[in-house]
C-alpha positions as CSV (number, residue, x, y, z in Angstrom):
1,X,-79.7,21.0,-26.9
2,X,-77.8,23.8,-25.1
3,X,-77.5,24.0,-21.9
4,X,-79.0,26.4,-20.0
5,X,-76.9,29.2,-17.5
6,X,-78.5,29.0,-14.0
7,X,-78.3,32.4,-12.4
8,X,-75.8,32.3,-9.8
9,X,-75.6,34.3,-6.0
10,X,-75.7,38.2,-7.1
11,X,-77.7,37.5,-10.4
12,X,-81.5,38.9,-10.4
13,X,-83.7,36.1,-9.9
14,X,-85.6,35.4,-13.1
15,X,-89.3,36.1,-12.7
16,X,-91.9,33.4,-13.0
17,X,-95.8,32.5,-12.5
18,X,-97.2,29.6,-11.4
19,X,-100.3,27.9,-9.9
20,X,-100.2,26.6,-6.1
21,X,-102.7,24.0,-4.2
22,X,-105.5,25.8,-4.4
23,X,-105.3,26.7,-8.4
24,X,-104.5,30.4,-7.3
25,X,-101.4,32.0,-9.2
26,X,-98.6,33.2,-7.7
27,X,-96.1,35.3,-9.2
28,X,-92.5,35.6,-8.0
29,X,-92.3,39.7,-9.3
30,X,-95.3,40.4,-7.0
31,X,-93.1,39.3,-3.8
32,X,-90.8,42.4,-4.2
33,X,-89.9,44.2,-1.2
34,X,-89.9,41.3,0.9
35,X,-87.4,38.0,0.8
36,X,-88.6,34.6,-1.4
37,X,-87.3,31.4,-0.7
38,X,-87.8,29.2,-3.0
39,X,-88.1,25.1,-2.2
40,X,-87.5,22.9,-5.3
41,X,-88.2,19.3,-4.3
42,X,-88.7,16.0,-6.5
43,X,-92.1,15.0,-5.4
44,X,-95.0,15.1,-2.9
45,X,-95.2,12.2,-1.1
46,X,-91.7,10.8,-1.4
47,X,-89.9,9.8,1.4
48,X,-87.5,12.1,1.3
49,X,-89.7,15.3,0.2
50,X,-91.9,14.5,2.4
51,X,-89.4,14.4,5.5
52,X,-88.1,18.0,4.3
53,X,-92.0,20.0,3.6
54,X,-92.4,18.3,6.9
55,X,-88.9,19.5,8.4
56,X,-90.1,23.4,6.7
57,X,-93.4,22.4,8.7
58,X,-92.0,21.4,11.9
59,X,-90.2,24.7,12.1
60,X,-92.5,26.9,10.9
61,X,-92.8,29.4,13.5
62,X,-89.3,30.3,12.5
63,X,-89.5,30.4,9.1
64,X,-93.0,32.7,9.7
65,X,-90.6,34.7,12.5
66,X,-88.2,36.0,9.3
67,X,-91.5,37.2,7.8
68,X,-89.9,35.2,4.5
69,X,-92.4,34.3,1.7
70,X,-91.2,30.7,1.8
71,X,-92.6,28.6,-1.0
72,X,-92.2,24.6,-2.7
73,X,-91.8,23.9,-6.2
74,X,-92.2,20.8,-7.9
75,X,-93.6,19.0,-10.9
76,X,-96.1,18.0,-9.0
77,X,-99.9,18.8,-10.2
78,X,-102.1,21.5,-8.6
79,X,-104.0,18.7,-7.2
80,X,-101.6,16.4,-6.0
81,X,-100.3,19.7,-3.8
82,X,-103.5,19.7,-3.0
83,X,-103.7,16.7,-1.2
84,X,-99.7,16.7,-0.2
85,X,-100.3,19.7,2.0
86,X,-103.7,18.5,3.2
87,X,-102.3,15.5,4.3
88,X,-99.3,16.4,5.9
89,X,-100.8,20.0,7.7
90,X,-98.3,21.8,5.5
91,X,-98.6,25.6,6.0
92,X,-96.6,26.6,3.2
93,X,-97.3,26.9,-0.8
94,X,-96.4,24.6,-3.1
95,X,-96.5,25.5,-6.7
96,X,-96.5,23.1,-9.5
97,X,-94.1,23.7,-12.2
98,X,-95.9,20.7,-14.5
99,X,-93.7,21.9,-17.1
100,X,-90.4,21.8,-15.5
101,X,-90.1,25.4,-17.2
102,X,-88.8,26.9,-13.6
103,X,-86.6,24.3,-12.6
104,X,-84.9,24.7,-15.9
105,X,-85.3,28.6,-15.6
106,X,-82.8,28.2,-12.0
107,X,-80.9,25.0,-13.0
108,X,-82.4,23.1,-10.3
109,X,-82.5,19.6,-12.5
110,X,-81.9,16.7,-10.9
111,X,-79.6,14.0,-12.6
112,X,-82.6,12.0,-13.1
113,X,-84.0,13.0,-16.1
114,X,-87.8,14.9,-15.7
115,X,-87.1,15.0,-12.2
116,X,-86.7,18.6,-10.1
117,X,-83.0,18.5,-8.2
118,X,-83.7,19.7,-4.6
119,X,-82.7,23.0,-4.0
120,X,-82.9,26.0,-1.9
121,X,-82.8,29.5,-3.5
122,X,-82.9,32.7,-1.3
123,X,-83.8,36.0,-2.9
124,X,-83.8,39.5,-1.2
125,X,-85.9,42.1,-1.5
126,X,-84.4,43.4,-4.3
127,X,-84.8,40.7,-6.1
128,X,-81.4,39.3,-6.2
129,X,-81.1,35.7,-5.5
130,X,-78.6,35.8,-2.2
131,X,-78.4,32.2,-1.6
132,X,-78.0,28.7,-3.7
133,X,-78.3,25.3,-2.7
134,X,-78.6,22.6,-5.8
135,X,-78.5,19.2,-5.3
136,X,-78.2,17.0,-8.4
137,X,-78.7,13.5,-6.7
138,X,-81.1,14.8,-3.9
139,X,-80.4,12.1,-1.5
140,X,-80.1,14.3,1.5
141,X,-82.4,17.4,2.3
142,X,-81.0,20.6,3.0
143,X,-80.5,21.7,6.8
144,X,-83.2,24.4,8.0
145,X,-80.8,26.1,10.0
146,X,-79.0,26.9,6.7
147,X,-82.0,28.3,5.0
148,X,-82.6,30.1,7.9
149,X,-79.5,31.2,8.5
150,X,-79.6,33.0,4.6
151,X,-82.6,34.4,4.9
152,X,-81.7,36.5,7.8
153,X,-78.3,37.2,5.7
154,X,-80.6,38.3,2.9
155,X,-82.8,40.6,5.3
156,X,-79.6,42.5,6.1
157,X,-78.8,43.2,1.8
């Protein structure tokens, strides 16, 4: 099996579709013009995923404030979203990538096999990913200050 290049800071962001919470589809292509970040994440209802959606949650108004499309990704089902963000008042979308299919596309694998590494990608509104966060092991969430911190950075390509 050969391994698959992730696209690295500079590279265009390789498009995608999937399906979020509510069964709706959302396609990464139609977010030009505006910055995407994207959230990969293991699991809903993990402890650690959970902390971090609920982290993104907690500071919210400034994620909305950068007028960033900020979205999770996981393996997750449509349904299990569903209830994830129902459960934990979660204002953002969370796509299910059943497949895997995307977190192969961006090399955000975790070292535990079938599992989605956490990661943060940043994408302008060129559609060039500016920022890339990938975290094998997952263990610790990334900082929202960070995230943050490159979207504005992307804003200003």
């Amino acid at each position: 099996m050969s391994k698959i290049e992730s696209p690295q800071v500079g590279a265009a962001a390789p498009d995608f579709t999937l399906n979020d919470g509510n069964d709706e589809r959302w396609r990464l292509a139609d977010q030009r013009g505006k910055v995407v970040v994207l959230l990969f994440y293991p699991g809903d209802e993990t402890p650690i995923c959970t902390r971090q959606m609920c982290s993104v949650r907690d500071r919210w108004e400034d994620y909305a404030a950068t007028g960033a499309e900020v979205v999770g990704i996981s393996t997750d089902s449509v349904e299990s979203h569903k209830k994830f963000a129902e459960h934990h008042e979660l204002p953002l979308r969370l796509l299910s990538d059943a497949k895997g299919e995307v977190a192969k596309l961006y090399g955000a694998q975790s070292l535990i096999p079938g599992k989605v590494a956490r990661s943060v990608f940043v994408i302008d509104a060129q559609g060039k990913i500016t920022y890339r966060d990938v975290r094998p092991l997952g263990l610790f969430k990334p900082k929202d200050d960070a995230t943050l911190a490159a979207i504005r950075e992307a804003q200003t390509k």
